[in-house]
C-alpha positions in Angstrom: -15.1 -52.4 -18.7 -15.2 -53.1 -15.3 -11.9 -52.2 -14.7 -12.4 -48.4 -16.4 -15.8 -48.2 -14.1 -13.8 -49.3 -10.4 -11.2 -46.2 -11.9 -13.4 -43.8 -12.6 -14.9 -44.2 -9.1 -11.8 -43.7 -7.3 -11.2 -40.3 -8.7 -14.9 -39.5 -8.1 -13.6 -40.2 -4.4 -10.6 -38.6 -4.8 -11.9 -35.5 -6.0 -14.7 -35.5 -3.7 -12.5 -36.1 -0.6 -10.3 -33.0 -1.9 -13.3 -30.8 -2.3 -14.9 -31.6 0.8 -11.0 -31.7 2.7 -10.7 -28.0 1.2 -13.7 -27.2 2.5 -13.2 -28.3 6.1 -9.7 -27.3 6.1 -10.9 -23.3 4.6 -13.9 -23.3 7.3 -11.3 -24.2 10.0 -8.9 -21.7 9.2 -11.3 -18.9 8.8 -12.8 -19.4 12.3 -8.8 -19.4 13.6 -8.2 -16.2 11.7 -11.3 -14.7 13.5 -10.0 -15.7 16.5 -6.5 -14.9 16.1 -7.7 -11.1 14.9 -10.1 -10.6 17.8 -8.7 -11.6 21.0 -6.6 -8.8 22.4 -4.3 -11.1 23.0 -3.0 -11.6 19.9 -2.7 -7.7 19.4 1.3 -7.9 19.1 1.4 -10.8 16.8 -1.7 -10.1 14.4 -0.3 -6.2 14.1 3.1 -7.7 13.0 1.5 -9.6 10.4 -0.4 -6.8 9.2 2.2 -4.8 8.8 4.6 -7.6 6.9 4.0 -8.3 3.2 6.2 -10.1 0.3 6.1 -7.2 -1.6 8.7 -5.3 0.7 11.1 -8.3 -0.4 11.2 -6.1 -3.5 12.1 -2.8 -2.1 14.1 -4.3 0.5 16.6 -5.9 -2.3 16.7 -3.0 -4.3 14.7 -4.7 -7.2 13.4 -1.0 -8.2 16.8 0.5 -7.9 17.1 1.5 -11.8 13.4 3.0 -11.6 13.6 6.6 -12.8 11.8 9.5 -10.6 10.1 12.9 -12.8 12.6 15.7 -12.1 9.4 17.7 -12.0 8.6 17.6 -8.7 10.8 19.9 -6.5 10.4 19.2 -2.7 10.7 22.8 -0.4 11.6 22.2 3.4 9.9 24.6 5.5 12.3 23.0 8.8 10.9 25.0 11.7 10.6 28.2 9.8 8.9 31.4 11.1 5.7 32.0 8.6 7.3 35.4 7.7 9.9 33.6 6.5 8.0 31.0 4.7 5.9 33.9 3.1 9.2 34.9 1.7 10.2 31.9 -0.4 6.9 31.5 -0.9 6.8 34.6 -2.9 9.8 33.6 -4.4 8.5 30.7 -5.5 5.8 31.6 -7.2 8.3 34.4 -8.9 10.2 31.4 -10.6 6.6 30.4 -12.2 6.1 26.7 -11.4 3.1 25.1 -12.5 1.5 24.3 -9.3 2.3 24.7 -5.6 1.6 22.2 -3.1 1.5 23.9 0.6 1.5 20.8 2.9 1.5 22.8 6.2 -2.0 23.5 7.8 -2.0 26.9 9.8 -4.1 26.3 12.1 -4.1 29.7 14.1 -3.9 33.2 13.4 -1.5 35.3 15.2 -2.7 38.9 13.8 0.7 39.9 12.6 2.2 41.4 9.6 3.5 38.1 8.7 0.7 36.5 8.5 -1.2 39.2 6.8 1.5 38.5 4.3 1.5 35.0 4.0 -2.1 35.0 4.0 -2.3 37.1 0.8 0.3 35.1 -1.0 -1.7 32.0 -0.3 -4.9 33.5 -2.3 -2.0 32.7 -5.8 -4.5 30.6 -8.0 -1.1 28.1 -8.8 -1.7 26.7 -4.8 -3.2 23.7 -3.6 -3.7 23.7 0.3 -4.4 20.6 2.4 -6.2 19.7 5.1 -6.6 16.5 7.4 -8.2 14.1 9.7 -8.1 13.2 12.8 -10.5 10.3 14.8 -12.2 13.0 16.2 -11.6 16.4 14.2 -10.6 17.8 10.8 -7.5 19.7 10.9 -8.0 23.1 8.5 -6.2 26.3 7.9 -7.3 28.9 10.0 -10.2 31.5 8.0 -8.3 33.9 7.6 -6.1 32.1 5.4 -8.1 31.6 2.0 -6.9 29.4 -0.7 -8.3 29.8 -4.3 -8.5 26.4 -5.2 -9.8 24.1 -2.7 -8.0 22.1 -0.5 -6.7 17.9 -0.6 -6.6 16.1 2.6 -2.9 14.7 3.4 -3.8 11.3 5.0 -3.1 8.7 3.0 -5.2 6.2 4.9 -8.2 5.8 7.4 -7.3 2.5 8.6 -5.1 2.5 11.8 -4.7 -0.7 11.9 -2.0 -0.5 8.7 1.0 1.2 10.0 2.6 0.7 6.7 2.1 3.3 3.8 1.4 0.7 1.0 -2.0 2.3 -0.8 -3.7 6.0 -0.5 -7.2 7.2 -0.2 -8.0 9.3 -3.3 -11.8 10.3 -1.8 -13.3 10.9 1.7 -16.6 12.1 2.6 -17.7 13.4 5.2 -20.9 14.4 6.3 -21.8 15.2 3.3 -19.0 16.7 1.7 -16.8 14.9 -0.8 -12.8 15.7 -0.2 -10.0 14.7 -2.5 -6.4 13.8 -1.8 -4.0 16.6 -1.8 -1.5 14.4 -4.8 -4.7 13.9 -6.7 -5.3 18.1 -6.5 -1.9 18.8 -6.9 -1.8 16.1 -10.0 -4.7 17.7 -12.2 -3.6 21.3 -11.4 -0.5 20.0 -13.1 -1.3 18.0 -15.8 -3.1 19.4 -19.0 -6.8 18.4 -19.7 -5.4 16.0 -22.9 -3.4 14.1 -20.2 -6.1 13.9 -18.0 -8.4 12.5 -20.9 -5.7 11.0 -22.0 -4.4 8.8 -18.9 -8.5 8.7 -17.7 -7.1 9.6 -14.5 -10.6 10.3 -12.8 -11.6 7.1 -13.4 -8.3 5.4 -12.1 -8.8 7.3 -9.0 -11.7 5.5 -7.7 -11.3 3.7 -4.4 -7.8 3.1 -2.8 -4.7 3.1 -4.9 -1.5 1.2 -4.3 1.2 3.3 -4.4 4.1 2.5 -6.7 7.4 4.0 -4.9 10.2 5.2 -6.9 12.5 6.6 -4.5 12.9 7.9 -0.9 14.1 11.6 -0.2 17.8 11.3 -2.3 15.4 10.7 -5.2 14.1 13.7 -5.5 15.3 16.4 -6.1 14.8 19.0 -2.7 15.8 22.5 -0.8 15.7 24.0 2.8 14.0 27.5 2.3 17.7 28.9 3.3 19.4 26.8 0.0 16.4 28.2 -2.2 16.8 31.7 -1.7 20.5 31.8 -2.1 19.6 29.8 -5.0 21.1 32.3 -8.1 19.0 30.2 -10.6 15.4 29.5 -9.0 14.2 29.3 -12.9 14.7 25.1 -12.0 11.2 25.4 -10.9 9.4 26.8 -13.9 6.5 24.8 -15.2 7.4 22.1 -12.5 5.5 21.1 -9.4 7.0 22.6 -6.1 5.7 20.9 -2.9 6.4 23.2 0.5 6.4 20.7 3.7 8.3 19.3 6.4 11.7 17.2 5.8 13.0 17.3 9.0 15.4 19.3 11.2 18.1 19.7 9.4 16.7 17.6 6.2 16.5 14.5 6.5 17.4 13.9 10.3 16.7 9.5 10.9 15.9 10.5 14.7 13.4 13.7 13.5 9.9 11.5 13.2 7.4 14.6 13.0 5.3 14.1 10.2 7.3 10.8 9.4 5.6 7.5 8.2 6.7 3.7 8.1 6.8 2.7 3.9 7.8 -0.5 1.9 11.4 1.0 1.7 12.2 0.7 5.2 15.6 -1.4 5.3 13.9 -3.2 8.0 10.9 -5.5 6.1 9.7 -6.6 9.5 9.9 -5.6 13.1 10.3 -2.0 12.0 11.5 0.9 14.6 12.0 3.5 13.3 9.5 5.4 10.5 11.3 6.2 7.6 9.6 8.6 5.8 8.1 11.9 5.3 4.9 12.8 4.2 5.6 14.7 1.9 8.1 12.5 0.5 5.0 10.3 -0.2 3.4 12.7 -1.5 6.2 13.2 -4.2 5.8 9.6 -5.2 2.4 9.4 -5.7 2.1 12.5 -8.0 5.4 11.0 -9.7 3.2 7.7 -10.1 0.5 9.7 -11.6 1.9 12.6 -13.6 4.2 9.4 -15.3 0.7 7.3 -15.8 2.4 4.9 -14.0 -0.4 3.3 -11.6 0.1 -0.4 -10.5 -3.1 -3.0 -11.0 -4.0 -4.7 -7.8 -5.6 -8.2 -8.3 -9.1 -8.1 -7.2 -10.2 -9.6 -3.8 -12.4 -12.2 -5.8 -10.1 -13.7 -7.6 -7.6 -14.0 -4.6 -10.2 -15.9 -2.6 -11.0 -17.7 -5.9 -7.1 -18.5 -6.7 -6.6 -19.7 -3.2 -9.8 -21.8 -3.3 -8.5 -24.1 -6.3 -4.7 -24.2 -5.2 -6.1 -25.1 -1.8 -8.3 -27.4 -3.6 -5.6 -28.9 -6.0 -3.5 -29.6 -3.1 -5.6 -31.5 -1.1 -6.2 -33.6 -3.9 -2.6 -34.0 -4.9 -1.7 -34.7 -1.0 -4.4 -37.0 -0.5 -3.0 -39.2 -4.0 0.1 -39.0 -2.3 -0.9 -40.3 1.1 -1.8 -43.5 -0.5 0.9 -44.0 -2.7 3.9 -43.3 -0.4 3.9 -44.7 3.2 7.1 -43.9 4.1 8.2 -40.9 2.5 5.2 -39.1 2.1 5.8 -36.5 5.1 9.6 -35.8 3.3 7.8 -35.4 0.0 5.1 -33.5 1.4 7.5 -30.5 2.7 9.5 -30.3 -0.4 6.9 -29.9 -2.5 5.1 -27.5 -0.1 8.3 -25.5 -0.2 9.2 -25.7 -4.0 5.4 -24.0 -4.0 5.9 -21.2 -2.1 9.5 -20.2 -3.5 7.4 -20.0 -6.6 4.8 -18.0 -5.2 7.3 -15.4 -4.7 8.7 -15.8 -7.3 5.6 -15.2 -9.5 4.7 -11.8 -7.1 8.0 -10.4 -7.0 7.5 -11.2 -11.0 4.3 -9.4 -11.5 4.6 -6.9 -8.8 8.0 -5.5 -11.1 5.6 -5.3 -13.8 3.2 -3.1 -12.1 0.6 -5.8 -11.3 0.2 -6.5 -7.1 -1.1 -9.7 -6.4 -1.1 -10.4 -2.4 0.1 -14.4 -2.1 1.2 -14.4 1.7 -2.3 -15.6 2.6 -2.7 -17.7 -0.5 0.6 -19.8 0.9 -0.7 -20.1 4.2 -4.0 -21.3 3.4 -3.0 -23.8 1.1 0.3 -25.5 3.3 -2.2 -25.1 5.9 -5.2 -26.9 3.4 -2.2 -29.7 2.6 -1.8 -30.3 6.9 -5.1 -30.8 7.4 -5.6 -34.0 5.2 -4.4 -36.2 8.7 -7.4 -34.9 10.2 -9.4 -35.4 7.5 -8.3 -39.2 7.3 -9.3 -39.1 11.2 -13.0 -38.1 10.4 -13.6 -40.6 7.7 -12.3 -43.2 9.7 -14.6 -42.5 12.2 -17.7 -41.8 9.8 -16.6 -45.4 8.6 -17.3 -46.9 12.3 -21.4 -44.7 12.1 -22.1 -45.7 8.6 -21.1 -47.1 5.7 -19.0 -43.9 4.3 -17.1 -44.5 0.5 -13.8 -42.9 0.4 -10.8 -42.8 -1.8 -8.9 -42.8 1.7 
């Protein structure tokens, strides 16, 4: 009876030298993360790790190559195009009868020509969605005399400067006052019918930031300079479809042509990345494509990230501290192996869910808790000396 008592009370200690071990060990690392993040010094280093993330593993190994993108979107490069003869393929555009236009240019002055009387009229066609966008310090709109119909969707995809990497998408902004919506959210309902709106409750899905789920770059869809389309001899391939008129480079396409080009997961490069390597409106295109397909991907609330990495922290110093006292010799060697065989797994388990549409962010969640398992020797040093103060029980 005795014997059962003495146990029990050594994994009262054990588990209460974990806990209060996690604790420490999560306090510690917090107040290094604030520091880390806030002194300028850092700048280079904490920016590289904001822009890094597992999840690029899975574009970078071509885990998504047999992914299918909707052959309903139909990319129009405007190049550097006079607007005369943009209003042309406009028009001829709207001839073919595709469901919705997205215009991704903003025209931001008027030149009081014939051309842009022109293009100005075309631009009043119910079927087009215009766009807009933000800047720190000013919105960037179409000039007045250019009216649209329907109103227009801003083109960022993200307020945050500090992420260089286009991994999620604003779907609302407002500003003083005014509520604005995305231009692939506009573009999206003006396409879809109101069943399939009801049907995929996609005003409810597009609440709050959105991670993007990437099907393709450029090659994936399928795309025209305005001189290919109006040599086109069938330009009924648009019909019903979603047309999106924009910048893709000079000549399409061009790797050293970075006007209106972004850094994504499907950069070849997943970390020190030079060179952005896509358009906008390439984006664009794979966000409608992620909603028009109902395809959306389910990112793991920030509670139960902190909450997961609280009890694997927590289980590991537990686990650890066992260890510490049954191997003397050999606990360092065992230490790193299992460390290691748990973060393989980690991976393993996001690459896992992240195929099956479900984003759970572990790169933190591996650092805390090897970092949780490391500081059990420092831990060991503070009980000892709370030991030498008082009298201090401990599984240690």
């Amino acid at each position: 009876m005795a014997a059962n008592k003495k146990k029990s009370f050594q994994w009262f200690l054990l588990l209460r030298d974990g806990f209060l071990s996690t604790l420490l060990s999560l306090g510690v690392c917090y107040l290094l993360t604030l520091f880390f993040f806030n002194i300028s010094f850092f700048d280079p280093v904490s920016k590289a790790l904001r822009d890094f993330s597992i999840l690029d593993v899975y574009y970078a190994e071509k885990l998504n190559e047999n992914n299918k993108v909707s052959p309903d979107i139909i990319l129009l490069n405007i190049e550097h195009k006079s607007r005369n003869d943009i209003a042309l393929a406009l028009e001829e555009v709207l001839a073919a009868d595709p469901k919705v236009v997205g215009f991704d240019v903003i025209l931001k002055d008027f030149r009081k020509t014939k051309e842009d009387t022109l293009l100005a009229r075309i631009l009043e066609n119910k079927k087009i969605v215009g766009s807009l966008a933000f800047t720190p310090s000013e919105a960037l709109t179409n000039h007045p005399f250019f009216k649209f119909e329907n109103r227009p969707g801003f083109v960022n995809f993200n307020f945050d400067t500090q992420n260089v990497v286009i991994r999620e998408f604003e779907t609302h902004k407002q500003i003083d006052g005014t509520n604005y919506e995305s231009f692939a959210s506009l573009v999206t309902k003006a396409y879809l019918s109101k069943e399939e709106l009801e049907y995929f409750d996609l005003d409810k899905k597009l609440k709050g930031p959105r991670v993007i789920n990437y099907k393709g770059d450029l090659k994936s869809f399928m795309h025209f300079t305005i001189d290919d389309f109006m040599a086109l001899e069938h330009k009924q391939i648009i019909k019903d479809n979603i047309v999106l008129i924009g910048y893709l480079g000079t000549p399409t396409g061009n790797s050293f042509d970075v006007e209106d080009k972004h850094f994504t997961p499907l950069n070849k490069t997943t970390a020190g990345k030079s060179v952005p390597d896509m358009y906008g409106m390439v984006i664009h295109a794979n966000i409608i494509n992620m909603m028009v397909t109902n395809d959306f991907m389910y990112k793991v609330p920030m509670f139960w990230v902190i909450l997961l990495t609280f009890l694997f922290s927590l289980l590991a110093s537990i686990y650890f501290i066992w260890l510490d006292k049954r191997l003397k010799i050999s606990y360092r060697t065992v230490r790193k192996g299992v460390l290691l065989v748990y973060a393989i797994v980690m991976v393993w388990i996001t690459l896992l869910l992240f195929r099956n549409g479900v984003v759970l962010k572990t790169t933190a969640m591996i650092a805390v808790v090897v970092f949780s398992a490391g500081f059990i020797k420092y831990y060991k040093h503070l009980v000892r000396y709370l030991k030498t103060k008082r009298s201090f029980k401990s599984y240690i």
